[in-house]
KETORBA-55532 format. One line per field, with one value per residue: x, y, z of N, C-alpha, C in turn; residue number from 1. Coordinates in Angstrom, 2 decimals, always signed. Layout:
N
n_x <- X|...
n_y <- Y|...
n_z <- Z|...
ca_x <- X|...
ca_y <- Y|...
ca_z <- Z|...
c_x <- X|...
c_y <- Y|...
c_z <- Z|...
num <- NUM|...
This chain:
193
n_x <- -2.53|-4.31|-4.46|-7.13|-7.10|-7.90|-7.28|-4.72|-4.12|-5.32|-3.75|-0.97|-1.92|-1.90|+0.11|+1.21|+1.35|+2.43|+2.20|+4.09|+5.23|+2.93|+2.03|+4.39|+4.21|+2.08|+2.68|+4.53|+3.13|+1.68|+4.00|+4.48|+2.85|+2.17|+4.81|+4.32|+1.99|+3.20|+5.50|+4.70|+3.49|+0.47|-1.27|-0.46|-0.66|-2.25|-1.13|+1.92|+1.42|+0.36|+2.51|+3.91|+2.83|+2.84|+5.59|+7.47|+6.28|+7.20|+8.92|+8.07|+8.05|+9.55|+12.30|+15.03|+15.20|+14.01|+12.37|+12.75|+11.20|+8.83|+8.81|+7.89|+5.61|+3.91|+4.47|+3.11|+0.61|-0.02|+0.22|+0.95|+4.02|+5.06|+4.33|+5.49|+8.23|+9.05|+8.16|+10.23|+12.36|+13.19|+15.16|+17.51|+20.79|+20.58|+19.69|+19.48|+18.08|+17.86|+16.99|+17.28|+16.20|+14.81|+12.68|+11.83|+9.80|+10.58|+13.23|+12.32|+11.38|+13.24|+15.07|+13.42|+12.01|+13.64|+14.80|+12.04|+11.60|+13.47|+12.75|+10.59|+11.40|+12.32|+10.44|+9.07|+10.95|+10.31|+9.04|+6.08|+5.55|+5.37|+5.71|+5.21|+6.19|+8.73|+11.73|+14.20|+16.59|+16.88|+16.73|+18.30|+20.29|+19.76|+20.15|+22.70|+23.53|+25.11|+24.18|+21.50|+18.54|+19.91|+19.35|+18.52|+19.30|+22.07|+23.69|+22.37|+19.86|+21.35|+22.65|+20.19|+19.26|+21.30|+20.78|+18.07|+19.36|+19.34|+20.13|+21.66|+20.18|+18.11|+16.28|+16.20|+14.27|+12.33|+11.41|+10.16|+8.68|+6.64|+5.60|+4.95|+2.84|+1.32|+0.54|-1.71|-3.62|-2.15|-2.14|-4.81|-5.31|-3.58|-4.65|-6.99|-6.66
n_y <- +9.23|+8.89|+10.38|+11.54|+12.00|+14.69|+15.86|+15.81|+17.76|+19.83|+20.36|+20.40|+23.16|+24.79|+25.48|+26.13|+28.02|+29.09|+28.67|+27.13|+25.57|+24.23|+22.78|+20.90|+19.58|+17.98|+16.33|+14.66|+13.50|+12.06|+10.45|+8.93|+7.26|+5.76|+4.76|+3.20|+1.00|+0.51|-0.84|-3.15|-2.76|-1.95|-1.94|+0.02|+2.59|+4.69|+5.21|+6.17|+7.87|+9.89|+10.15|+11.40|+13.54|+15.32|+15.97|+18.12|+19.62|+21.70|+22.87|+25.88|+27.84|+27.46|+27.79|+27.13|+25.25|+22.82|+19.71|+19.48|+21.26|+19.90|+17.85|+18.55|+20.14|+17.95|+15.72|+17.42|+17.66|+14.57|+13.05|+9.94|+7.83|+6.74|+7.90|+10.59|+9.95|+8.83|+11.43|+13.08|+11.65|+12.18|+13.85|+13.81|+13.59|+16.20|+18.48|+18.76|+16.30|+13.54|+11.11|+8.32|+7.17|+3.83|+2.00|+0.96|+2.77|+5.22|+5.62|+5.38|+8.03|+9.70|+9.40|+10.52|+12.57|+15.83|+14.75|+14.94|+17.91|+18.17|+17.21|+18.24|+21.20|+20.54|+19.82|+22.07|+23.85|+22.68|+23.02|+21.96|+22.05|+19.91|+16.82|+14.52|+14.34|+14.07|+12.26|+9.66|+10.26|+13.07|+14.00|+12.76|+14.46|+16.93|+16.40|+15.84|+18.18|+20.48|+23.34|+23.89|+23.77|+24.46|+24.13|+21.27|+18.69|+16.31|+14.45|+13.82|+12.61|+10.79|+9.61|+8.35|+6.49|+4.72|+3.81|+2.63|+0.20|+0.42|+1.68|+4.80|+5.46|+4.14|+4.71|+7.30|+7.05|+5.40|+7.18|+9.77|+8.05|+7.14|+10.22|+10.62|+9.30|+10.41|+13.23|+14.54|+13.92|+15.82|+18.07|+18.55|+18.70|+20.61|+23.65|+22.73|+23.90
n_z <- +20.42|+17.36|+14.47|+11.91|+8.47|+8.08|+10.48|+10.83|+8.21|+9.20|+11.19|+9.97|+8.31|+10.38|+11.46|+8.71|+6.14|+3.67|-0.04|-1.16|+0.72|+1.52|-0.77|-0.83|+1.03|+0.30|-1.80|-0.63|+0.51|-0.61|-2.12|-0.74|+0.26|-2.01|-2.43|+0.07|-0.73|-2.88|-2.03|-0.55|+1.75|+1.98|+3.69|+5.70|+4.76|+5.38|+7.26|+6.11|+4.66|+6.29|+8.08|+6.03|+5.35|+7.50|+8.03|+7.61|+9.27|+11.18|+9.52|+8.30|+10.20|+11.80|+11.05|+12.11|+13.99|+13.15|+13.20|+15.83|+16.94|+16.19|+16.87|+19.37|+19.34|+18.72|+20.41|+22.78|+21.86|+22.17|+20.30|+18.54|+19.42|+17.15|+14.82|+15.39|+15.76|+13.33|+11.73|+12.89|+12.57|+9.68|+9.59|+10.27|+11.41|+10.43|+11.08|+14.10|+15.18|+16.98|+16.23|+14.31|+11.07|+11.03|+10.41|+7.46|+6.12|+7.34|+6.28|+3.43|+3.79|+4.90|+2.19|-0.33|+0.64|-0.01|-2.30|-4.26|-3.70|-5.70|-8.03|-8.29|-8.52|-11.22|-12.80|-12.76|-14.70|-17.32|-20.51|-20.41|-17.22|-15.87|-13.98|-16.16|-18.58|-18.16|-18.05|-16.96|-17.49|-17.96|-15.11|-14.37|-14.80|-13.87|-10.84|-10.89|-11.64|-9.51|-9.35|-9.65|-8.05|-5.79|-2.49|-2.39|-0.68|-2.20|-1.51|+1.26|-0.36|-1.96|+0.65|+1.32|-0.37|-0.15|+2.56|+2.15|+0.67|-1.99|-5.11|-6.66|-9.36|-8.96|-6.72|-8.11|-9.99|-9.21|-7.52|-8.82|-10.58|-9.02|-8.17|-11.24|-11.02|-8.92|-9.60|-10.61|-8.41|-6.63|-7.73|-7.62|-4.84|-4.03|-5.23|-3.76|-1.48
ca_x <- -3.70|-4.51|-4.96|-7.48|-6.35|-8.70|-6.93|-3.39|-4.09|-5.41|-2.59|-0.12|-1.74|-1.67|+1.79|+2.26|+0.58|+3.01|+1.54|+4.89|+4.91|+1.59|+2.35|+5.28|+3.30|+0.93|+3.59|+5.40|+1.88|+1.27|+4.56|+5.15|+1.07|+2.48|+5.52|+3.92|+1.48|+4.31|+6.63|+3.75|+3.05|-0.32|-2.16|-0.04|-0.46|-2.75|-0.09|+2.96|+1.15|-0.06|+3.79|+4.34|+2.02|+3.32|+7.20|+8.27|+5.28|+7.53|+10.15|+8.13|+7.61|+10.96|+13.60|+16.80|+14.61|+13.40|+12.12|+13.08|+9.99|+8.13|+8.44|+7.57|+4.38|+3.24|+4.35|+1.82|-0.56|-0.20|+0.45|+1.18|+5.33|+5.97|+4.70|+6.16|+9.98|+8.60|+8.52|+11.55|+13.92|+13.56|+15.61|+18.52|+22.19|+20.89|+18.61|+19.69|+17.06|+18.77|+16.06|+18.07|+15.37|+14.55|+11.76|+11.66|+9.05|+11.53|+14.17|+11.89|+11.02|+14.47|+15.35|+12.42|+12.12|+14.99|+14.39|+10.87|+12.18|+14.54|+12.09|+9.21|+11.65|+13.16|+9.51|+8.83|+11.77|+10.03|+7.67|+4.66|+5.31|+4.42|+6.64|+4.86|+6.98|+10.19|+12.54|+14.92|+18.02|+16.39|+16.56|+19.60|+21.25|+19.43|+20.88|+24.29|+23.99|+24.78|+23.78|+20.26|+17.93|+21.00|+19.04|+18.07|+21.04|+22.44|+24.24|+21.26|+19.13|+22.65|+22.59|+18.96|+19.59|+22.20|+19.76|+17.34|+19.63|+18.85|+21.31|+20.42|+19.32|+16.69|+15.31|+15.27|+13.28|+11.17|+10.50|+9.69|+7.40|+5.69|+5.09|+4.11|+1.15|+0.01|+1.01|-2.52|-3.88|-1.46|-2.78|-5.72|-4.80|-3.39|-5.83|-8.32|-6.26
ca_y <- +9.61|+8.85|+11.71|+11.91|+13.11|+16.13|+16.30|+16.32|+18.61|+21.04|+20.93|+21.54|+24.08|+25.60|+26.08|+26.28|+28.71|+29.59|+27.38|+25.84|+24.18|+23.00|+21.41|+19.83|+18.37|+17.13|+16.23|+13.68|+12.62|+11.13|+9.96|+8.23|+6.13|+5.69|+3.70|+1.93|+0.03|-0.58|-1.60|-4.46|-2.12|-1.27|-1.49|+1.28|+2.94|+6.02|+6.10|+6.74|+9.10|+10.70|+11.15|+12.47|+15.31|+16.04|+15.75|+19.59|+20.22|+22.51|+23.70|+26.91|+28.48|+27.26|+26.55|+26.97|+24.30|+22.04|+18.56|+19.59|+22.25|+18.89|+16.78|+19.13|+19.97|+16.52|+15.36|+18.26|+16.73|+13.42|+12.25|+8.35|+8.25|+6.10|+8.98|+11.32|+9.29|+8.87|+12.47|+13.83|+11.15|+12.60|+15.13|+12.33|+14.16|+17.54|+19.73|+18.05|+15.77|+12.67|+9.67|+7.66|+6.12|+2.59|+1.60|+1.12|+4.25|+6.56|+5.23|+5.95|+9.42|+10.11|+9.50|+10.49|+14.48|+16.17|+13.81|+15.08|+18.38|+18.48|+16.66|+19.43|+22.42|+20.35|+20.17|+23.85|+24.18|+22.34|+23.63|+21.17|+22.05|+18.74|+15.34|+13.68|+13.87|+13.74|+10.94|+9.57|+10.96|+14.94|+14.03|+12.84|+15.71|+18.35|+15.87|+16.31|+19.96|+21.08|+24.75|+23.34|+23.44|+23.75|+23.54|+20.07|+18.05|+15.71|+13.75|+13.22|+11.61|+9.67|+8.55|+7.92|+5.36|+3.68|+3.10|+1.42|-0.28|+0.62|+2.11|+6.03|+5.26|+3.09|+5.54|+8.63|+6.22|+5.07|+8.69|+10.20|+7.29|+8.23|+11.57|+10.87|+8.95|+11.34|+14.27|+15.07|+14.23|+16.72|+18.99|+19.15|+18.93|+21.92|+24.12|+23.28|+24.87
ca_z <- +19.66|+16.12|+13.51|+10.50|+7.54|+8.15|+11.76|+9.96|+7.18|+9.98|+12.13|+9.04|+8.34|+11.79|+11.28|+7.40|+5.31|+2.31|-0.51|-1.40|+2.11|+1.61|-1.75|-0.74|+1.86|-0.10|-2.85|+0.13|+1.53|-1.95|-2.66|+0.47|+0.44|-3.39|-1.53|+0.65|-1.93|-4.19|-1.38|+0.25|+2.81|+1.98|+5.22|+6.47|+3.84|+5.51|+8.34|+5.80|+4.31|+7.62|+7.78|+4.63|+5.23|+9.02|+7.92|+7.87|+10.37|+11.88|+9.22|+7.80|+11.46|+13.16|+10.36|+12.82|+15.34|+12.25|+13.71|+17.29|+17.13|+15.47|+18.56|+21.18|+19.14|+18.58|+21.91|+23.56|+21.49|+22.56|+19.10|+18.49|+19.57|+15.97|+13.94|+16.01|+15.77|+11.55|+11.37|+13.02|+11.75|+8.46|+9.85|+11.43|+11.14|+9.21|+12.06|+15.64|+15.34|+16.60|+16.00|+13.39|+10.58|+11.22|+9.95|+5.92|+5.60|+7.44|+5.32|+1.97|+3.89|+4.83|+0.78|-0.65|+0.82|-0.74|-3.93|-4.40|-4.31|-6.99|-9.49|-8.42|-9.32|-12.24|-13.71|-13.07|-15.63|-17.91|-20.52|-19.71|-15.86|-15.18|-14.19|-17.05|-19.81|-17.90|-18.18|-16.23|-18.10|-17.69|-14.23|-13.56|-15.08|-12.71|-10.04|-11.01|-11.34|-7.95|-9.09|-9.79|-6.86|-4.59|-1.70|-2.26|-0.64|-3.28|-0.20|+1.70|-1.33|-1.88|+1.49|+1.79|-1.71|+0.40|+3.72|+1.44|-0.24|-3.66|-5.86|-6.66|-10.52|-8.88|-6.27|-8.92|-10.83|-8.63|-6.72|-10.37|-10.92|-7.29|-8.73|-11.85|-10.21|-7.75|-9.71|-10.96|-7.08|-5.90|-8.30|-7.10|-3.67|-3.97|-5.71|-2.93|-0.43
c_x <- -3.39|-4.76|-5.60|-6.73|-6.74|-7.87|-5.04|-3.15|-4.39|-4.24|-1.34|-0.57|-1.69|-0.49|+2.81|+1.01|+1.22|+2.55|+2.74|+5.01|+4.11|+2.06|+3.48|+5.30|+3.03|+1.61|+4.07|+4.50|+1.49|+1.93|+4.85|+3.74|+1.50|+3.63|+4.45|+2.90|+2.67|+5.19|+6.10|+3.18|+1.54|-1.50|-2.45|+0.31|-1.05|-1.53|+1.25|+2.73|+0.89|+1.40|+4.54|+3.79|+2.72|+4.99|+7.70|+6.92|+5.42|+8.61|+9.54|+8.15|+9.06|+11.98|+14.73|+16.13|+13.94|+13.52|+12.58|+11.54|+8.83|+7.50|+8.02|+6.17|+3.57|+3.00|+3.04|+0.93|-1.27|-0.32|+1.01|+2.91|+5.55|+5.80|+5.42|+7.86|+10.18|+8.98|+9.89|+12.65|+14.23|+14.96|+17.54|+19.82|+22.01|+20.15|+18.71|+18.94|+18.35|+17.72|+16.58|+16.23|+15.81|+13.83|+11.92|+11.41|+9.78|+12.35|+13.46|+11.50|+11.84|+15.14|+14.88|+12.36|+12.50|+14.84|+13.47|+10.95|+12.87|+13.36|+11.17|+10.15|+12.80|+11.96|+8.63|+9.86|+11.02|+8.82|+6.04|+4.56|+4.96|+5.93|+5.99|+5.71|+8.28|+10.91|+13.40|+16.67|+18.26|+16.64|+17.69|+20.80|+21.30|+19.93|+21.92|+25.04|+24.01|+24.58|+22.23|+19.62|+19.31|+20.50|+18.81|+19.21|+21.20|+22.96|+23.17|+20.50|+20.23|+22.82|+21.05|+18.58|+20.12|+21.14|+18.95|+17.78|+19.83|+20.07|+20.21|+20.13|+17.87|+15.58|+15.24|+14.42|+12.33|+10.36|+9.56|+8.61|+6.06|+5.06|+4.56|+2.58|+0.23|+0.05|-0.78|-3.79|-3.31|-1.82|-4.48|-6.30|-4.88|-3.80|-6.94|-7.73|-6.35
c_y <- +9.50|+9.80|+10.76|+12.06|+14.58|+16.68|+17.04|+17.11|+20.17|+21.33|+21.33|+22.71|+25.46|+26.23|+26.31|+27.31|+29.24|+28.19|+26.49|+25.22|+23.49|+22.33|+20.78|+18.97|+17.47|+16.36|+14.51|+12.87|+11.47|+10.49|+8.48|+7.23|+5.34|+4.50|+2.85|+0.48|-0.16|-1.46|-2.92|-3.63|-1.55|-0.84|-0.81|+2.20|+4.63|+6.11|+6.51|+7.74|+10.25|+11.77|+11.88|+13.77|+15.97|+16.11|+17.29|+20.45|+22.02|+23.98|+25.28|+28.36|+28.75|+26.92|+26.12|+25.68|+22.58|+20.64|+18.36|+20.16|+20.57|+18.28|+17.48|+19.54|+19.06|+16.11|+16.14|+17.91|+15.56|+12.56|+10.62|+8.34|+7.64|+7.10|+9.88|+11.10|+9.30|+10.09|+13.08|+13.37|+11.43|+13.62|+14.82|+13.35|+15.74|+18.58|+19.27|+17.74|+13.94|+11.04|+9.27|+7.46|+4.67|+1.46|+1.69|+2.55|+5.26|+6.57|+5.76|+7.83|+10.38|+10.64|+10.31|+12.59|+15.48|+15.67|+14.73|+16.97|+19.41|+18.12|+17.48|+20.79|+21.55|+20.13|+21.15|+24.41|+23.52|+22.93|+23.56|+21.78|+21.09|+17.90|+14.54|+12.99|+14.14|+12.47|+11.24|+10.07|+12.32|+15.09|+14.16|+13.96|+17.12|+17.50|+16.33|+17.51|+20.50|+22.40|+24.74|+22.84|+23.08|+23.41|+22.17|+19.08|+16.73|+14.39|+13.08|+12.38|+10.44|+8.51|+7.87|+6.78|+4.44|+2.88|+2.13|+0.31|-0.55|+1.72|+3.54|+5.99|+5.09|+4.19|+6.66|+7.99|+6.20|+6.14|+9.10|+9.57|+7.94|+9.34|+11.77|+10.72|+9.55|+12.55|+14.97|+15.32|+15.23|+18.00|+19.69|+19.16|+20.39|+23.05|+24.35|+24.13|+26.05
c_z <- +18.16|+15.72|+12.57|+9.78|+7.73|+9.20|+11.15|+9.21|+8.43|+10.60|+11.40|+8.25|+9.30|+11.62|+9.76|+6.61|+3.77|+1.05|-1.09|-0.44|+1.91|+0.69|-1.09|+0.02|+1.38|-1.45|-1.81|+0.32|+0.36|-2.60|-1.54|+0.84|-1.30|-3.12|-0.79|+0.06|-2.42|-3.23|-0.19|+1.90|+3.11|+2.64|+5.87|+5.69|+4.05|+6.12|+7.39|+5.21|+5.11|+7.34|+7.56|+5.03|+6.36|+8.84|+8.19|+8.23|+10.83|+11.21|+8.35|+8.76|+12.30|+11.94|+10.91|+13.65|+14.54|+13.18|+15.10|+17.79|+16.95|+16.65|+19.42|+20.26|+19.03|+20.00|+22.89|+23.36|+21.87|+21.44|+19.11|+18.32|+18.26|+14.85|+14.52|+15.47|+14.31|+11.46|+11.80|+12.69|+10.10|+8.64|+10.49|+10.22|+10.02|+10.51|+13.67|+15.99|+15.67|+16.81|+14.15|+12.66|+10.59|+10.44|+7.99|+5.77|+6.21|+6.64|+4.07|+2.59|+4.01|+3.10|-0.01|-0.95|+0.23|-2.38|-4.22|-4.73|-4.99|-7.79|-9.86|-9.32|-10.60|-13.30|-13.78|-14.29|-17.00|-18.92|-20.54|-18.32|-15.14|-14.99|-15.27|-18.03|-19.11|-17.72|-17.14|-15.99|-17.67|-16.05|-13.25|-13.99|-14.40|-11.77|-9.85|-11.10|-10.50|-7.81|-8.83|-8.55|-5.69|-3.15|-1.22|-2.10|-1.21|-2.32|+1.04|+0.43|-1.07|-0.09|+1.84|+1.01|-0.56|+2.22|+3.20|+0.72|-1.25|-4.02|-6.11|-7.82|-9.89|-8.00|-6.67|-9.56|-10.60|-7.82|-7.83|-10.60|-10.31|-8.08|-9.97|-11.66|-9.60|-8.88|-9.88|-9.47|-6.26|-6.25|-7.95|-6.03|-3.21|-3.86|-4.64|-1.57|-0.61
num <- 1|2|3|4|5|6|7|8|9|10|11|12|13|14|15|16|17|18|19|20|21|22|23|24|25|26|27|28|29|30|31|32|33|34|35|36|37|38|39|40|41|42|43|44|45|46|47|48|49|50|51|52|53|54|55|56|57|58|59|60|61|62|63|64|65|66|67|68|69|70|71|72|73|74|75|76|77|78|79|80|81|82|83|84|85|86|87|88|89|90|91|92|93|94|95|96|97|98|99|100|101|102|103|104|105|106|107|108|109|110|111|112|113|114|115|116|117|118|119|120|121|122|123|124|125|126|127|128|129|130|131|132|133|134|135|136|137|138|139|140|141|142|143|144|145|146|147|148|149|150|151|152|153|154|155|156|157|158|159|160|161|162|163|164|165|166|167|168|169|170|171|172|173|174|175|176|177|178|179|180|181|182|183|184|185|186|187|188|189|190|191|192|193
């Protein structure tokens, strides 16, 4: 079965209600449709976003079960098995999710997650609050600070660079970009929740 967006937005919030879950939903859903146009993908451009939004479906309800809980809710559903395998391989060697990414868009979702963020609480430090006026320099220095957003694993981004191929200059660059783009869609994303 195919989801809406309307169908997707309902069912994360079935299981997410704290509003930093939601944004960071809606933060991925927009970075990851933001990829797929830039990266020629733009056909499948609702479904990587679908993705984006359904990615930590499961992690504000179940965090010890993260992308295990994912699949057995989808699956009940009768959800489409490639988002299904999309969403929980974000999760590949960190939550005993063991569906490797394959596909490019797991690979940018794998990367991407974690990336996204660091750059959100590195432009809550900021006194715009925005990714606007952040550069790529400001960025990579909250990177390198492993006190800074320690949650956000520095090693995952790093390996999620190396799946795509891209060196990690290129995909803080290019996430950052992502976000500057949506940032003002995310904004008022948000808001209407």
């Amino acid at each position: 079965m195919e989801l809406t967006r309307e169908q997707a937005l309902s069912l994360l919030k079935e299981y997410n209600q704290e509003p930093f879950h939601l944004r960071h939903a809606l933060t991925v859903e927009a970075v990851m449709g933001h990829f797929a146009r830039e990266l020629g993908y733009g056909d499948e451009a609702e479904f990587w976003s679908t993705v984006g939004l359904l990615h930590d479906l499961d992690f504000e309800r179940y965090p010890e079960e993260h992308c295990v809980k994912a699949r057995e809710i989808m699956e009940a559903r009768g959800l489409d098995p490639a988002l299904i395998h999309a969403v929980v391989s974000h999760g590949w060697g960190m939550t005993g999710s063991d569906a490797q990414p394959e596909h490019e868009m797991e690979k940018v979702l794998f990367a991407c997650d974690e990336l996204t963020g660091l750059i959100g609480a590195a432009a809550l430090m900021r006194p715009s609050k925005s990714v606007q006026d952040m550069e790529l320099s400001s960025l990579k220095k909250k990177y390198k600070d492993k006190r800074f957003a320690a949650g956000c694993s520095r090693e995952v981004i790093a390996q999620g660079a190396e799946l795509l191929g891209w060196g990690l200059d290129d995909l803080l660059s290019r996430t950052l970009q992502a976000m500057k783009a949506c940032e003002s869609q995310i904004e008022a994303e948000a808001a209407a929740l």
